[in-house]
N, C-alpha and C positions, 0 to 999 in steps of 0.2 A: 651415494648420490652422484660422485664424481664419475665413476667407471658409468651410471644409468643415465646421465644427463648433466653434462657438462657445463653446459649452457645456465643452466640452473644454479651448478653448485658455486658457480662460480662468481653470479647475478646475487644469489644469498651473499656470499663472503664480502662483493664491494657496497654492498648495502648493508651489513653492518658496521666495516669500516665510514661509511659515508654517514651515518649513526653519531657515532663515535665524535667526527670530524663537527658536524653540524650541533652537537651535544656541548664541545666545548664553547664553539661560538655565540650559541644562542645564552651561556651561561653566564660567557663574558660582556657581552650587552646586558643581561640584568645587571652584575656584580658590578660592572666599571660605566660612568659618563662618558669616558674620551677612547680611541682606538691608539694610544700611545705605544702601550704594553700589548699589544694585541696577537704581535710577534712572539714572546717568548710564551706568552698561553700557548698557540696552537703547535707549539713545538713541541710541549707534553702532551696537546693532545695527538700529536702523530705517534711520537713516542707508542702511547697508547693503543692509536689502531694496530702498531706494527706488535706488539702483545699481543694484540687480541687476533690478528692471524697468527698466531703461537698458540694460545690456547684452548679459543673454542672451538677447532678441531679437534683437542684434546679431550675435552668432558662430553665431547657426543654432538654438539649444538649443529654439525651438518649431517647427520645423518638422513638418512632415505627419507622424506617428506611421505612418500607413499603408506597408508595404513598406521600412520606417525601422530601420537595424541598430541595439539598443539602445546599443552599445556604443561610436558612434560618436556618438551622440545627447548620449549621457553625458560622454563629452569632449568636445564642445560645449558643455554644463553646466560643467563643468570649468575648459576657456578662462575662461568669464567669470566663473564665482566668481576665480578666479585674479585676474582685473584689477578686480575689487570690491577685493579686497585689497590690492594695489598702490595702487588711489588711494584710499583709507583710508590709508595710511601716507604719501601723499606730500599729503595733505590736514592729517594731524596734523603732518609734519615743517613746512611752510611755516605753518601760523599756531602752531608752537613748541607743540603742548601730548602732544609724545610720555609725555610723566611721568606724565600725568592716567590714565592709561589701563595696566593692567599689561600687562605685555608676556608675559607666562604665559599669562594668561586669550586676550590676544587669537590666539595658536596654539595655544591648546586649543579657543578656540571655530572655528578656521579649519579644523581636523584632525575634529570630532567632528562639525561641518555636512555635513562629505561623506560618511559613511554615512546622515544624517537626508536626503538629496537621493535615494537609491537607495533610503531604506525607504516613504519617502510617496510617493515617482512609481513602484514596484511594485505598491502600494496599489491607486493611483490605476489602474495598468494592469490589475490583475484584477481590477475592478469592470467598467473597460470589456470586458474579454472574456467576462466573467460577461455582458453584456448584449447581447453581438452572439452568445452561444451560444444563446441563447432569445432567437433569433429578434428581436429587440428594430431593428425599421426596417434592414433590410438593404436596399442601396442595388443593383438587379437592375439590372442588363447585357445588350445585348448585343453582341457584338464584328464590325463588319464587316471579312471575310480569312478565308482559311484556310492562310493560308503560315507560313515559319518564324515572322515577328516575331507573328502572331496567337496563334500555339500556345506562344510566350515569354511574351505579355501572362497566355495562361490559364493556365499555367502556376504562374506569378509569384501571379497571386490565388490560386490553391487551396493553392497551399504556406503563405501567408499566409490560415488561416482564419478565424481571428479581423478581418479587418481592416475588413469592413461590405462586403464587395462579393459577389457571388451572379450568376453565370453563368448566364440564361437561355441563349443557344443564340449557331450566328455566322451571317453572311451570306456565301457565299460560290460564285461560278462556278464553280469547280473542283472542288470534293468533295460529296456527300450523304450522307444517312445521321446520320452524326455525329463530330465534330471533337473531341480532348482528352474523349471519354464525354459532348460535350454535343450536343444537338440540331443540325442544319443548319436553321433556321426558313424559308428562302429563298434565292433569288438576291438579288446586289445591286438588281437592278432593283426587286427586292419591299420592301427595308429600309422606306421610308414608309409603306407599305400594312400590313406589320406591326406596324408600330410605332402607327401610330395607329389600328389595331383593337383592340390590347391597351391603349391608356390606361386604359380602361374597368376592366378586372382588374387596372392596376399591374400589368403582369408584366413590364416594360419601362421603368426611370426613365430608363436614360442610353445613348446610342447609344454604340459605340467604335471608330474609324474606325481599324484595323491595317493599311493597304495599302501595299508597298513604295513606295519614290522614285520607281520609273517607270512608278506607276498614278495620278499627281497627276490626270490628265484624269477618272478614274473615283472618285477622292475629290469633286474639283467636282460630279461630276454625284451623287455620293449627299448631300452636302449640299445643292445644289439642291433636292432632291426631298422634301427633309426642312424647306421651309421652311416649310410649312403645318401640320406638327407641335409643337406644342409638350411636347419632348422636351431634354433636356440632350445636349449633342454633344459628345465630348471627339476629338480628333485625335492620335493616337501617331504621331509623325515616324520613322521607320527609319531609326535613327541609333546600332543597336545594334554593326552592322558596324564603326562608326568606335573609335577608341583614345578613348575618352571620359576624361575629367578633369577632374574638378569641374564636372560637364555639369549645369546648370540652367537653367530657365526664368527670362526676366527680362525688364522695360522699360527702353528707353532714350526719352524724350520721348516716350512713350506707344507705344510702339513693339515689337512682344511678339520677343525675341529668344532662337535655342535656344543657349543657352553648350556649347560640345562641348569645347572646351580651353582651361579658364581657371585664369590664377596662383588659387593662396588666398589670395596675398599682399595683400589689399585691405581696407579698412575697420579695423577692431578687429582681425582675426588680422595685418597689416601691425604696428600699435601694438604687440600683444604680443610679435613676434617682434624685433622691436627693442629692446625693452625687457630681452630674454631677452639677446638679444645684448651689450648693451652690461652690463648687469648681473653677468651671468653672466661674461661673457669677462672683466672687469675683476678680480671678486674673483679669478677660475684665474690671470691676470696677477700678482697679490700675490702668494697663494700659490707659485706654480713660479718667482718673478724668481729666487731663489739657485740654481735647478738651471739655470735660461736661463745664467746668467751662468757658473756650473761649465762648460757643454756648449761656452761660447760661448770662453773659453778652449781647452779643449781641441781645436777647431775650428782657432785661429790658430796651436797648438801644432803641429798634426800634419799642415799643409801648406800654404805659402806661398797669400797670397789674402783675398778680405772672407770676413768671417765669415759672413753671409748671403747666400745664391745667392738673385737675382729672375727670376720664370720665370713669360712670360707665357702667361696661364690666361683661358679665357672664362665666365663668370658669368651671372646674371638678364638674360634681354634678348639672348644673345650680345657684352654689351656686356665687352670683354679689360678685364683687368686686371694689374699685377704680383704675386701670390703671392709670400711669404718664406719660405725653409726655411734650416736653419741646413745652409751649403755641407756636402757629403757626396763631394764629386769632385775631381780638380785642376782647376784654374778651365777649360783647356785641353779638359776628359773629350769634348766632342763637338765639335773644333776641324773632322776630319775626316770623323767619319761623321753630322752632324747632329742633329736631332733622334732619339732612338730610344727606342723602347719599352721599360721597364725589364721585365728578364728575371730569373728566378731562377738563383744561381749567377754571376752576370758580374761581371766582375773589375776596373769600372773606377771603382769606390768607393775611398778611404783604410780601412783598417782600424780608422781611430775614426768616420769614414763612416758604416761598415760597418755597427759598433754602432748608430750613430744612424737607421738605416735599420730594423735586425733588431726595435728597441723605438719604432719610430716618435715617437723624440723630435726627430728631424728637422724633422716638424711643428709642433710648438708655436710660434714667430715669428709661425704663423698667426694666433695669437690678436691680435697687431696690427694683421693683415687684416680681422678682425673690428671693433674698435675703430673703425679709418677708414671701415666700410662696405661693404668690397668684399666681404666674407664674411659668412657666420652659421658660428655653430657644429657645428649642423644643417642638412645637406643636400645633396645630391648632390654628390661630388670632381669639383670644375673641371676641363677639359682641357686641354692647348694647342692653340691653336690649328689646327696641320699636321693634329693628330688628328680632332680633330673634324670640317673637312673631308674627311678620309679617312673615317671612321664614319658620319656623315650619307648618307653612301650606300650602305651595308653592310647598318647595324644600323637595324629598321623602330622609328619613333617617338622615333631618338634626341636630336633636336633637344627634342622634347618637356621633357627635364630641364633646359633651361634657363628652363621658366615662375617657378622661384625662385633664391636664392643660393646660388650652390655653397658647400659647408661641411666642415668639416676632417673630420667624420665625418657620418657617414649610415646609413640603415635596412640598404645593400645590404654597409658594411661589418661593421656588427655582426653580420652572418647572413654573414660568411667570406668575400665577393665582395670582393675586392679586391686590389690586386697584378696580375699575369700571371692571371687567371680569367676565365670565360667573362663578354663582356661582354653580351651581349643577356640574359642572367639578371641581369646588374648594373644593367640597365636597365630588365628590369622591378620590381624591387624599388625604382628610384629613384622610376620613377612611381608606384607603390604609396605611396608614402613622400609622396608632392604629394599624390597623391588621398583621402588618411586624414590628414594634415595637423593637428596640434592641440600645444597646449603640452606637453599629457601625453606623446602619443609624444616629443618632443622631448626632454623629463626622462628617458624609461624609454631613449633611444639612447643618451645624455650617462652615465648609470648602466652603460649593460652595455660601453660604450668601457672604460672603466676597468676593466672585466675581461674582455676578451675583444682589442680591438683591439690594446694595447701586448706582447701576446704573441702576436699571431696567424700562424701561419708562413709566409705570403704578405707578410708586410709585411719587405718587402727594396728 
């Protein structure tokens, strides 16, 4: 958005600083009568801003507004006010001065900044589409292809009208007349001949190169031919066909690279998910130790054996690991048929097992798993191993769920997928669940767990 419009990215950045700024103040008028103290508040909140230009640039929160779901933009925002706030507290706890600071104010100003983030960056978005609807410098096109990925590109812009882009016409061998109601301006052969007769009238700023993977010889030669133009070239790779995941454009030592299946797990959303992890898992750890320790008798009570079964599970990377559940079997349950698929109605659980199966409090030991690393709390349920080589050639992209940490609950479980259910629906909700990736989804899974999975009637 920087390098595409400057103006813009920059209009975003001081308006969420100005967010920020306004967020503390309006928080310090509720929380305080008098403007005494009013100085060392907005000292943290500058603090503050000057983080959050540090970090949400980092978790994505400017990125291209063009063809950009708000929604996902906004938990991007989200993410990183979140870790502004984290190191604010772990900045006040290490040089001791949590006391100076009221701890009211500081989650009222936390809680009342995030609708000031959605009413200025609104603002901010129907001013801009106030100005690309009058006409205000629309950036004209045109698209060389007339195949499916051309007709997705045209597609993609007119649904998005607001977004500064305008469809003069396409290039294309195979069809005349006209393409998606826009003009066919020529064959490929013609692209630089059109192109550089129209400079004259702008009716042509940016060429857009739509041709499948096995026309690369006929891309060469339309950029070739467009060398003596000076015209903007962009290139759409046909990479629509593939399972894309977190597909972006990116350098490695200057090097332009197209990401088709990348973890999220890197940079800042890596830091936060750890953080989530170890913070989160540790206060559920407090709270549930007297029911761990209830279930964990009743375990040793109701059938000879350790009280935890370890049952290796493959994680981030395919890299196995042992998973904890609190045993639910005789130690014996698979001495003869092996590994097997847990099925609904089978009968080779104890009847305190049972219980612990039907309320999925079986699971909680995980929370240890988490602790040491081998888990999150959030994210696709591990397999074992036997499985997974079995599914990997079954079920299309399922390797895929292994780009994060398997997790004790997940997007595919809160939405009823779990247990004996269909798994390529479990697997597309996992990917789903990488591909939208953010702390918020994480908090709204962890939320609807606790009313949905411990009584879900698959969980046997």
């Amino acid at each position: 958005m920087r390098r595409q419009n400057p103006l813009l990215y920059f209009s975003v950045r001081i308006v969420d600083i100005f967010a920020i700024l306004t967020g503390g103040l309006f928080a310090y008028v509720l929380r305080f009568p008098d403007w005494e103290l009013v100085s060392k508040y907005m000292t943290v909140a500058v603090i503050a801003a000057f983080l959050g230009s540090l970090f949400f640039p980092k978790v994505g929160a400017y990125r291209n507004w063009r063809g950009d779901k708000v929604l996902i933009n906004f938990q991007r925002l989200m993410a990183g006010w979140g870790a502004v706030a984290v190191t604010l507290l772990m900045i006040a706890f290490f040089t001791k001065t949590t006391e100076l600071i009221s701890r009211q104010w500081f989650v009222l100003w936390f809680i009342v900044t995030i609708p000031l983030f959605a009413i200025y960056r609104a603002i901010l978005t129907m001013l801009l589409r106030h100005f690309v609807s009058q006409q205000w410098r629309k950036t004209r096109i045109a698209i060389v292809g007339g195949g499916d990925l051309a007709r997705e590109v045209a597609q993609r812009i007119e649904s998005a009208h607001w977004s500064g882009f305008q469809i003069e016409g396409f290039f294309s061998d195979r069809y005349e007349g006209s393409i998606e109601d826009h003009p066919v301006l020529g064959k490929l052969k013609d692209v630089a001949e059109v192109a550089a007769s129209n400079l004259g009238q702008m009716r042509v700023d940016e060429i857009w190169i739509a041709l499948p993977l096995e026309d690369y010889d006929r891309v060469r030669e339309v950029v070739h031919s467009l060398r003596h133009v000076p015209v903007a070239i962009r290139f759409i790779p046909d990479i629509f066909e593939f399972r894309l995941i977190n597909h972006d454009i990116s350098q490695i030592e200057g090097i332009p690279v197209i990401d088709l299946n990348v973890t999220p797990m890197v940079g800042m959303n890596l830091w936060l998910k750890e953080v989530e992890d170890k913070v989160i898992g540790a206060l559920i750890l407090l709270l549930i130790s007297p029911v761990m320790i209830a279930l964990a008798i009743g375990v040793k009570l109701s059938s000879p054996g350790p009280i935890f079964y370890r049952q290796e599970r493959v994680s981030w990377g395919g890299k196995p690991f042992h998973m904890l559940k609190f045993r639910s079997m005789p130690v014996d349950a698979e001495k003869e048929s092996g590994p097997v698929w847990a099925r609904e109605h089978e009968q080779r659980a104890t009847p305190f097992g049972a219980f612990l199966r039907r309320t999925s409090l079986d699971e909680l030991p995980q929370f240890l798993n988490v602790l040491k690393g081998d888990m999150s709390i959030v994210g696709p349920r591990p397999e074992r191993p036997v499985f997974v080589d079995r599914f990997k050639g079954e079920i299309p992209d399922y390797m895929q769920k292994h780009l994060v940490k398997g997790g004790i609950t997940g997007w595919a479980q809160v939405n009823g997928w779990r247990g004996d259910t269909d798994l390529e629906k479990r697997i597309e909700y996992d990917l789903f669940y990488i591909e939208n990736w953010s702390l918020y989804l994480d908090l709204k899974i962890i939320f609807l767990t606790i009313f949905k999975v411990f009584r879900d009637r698959n969980a046997y």
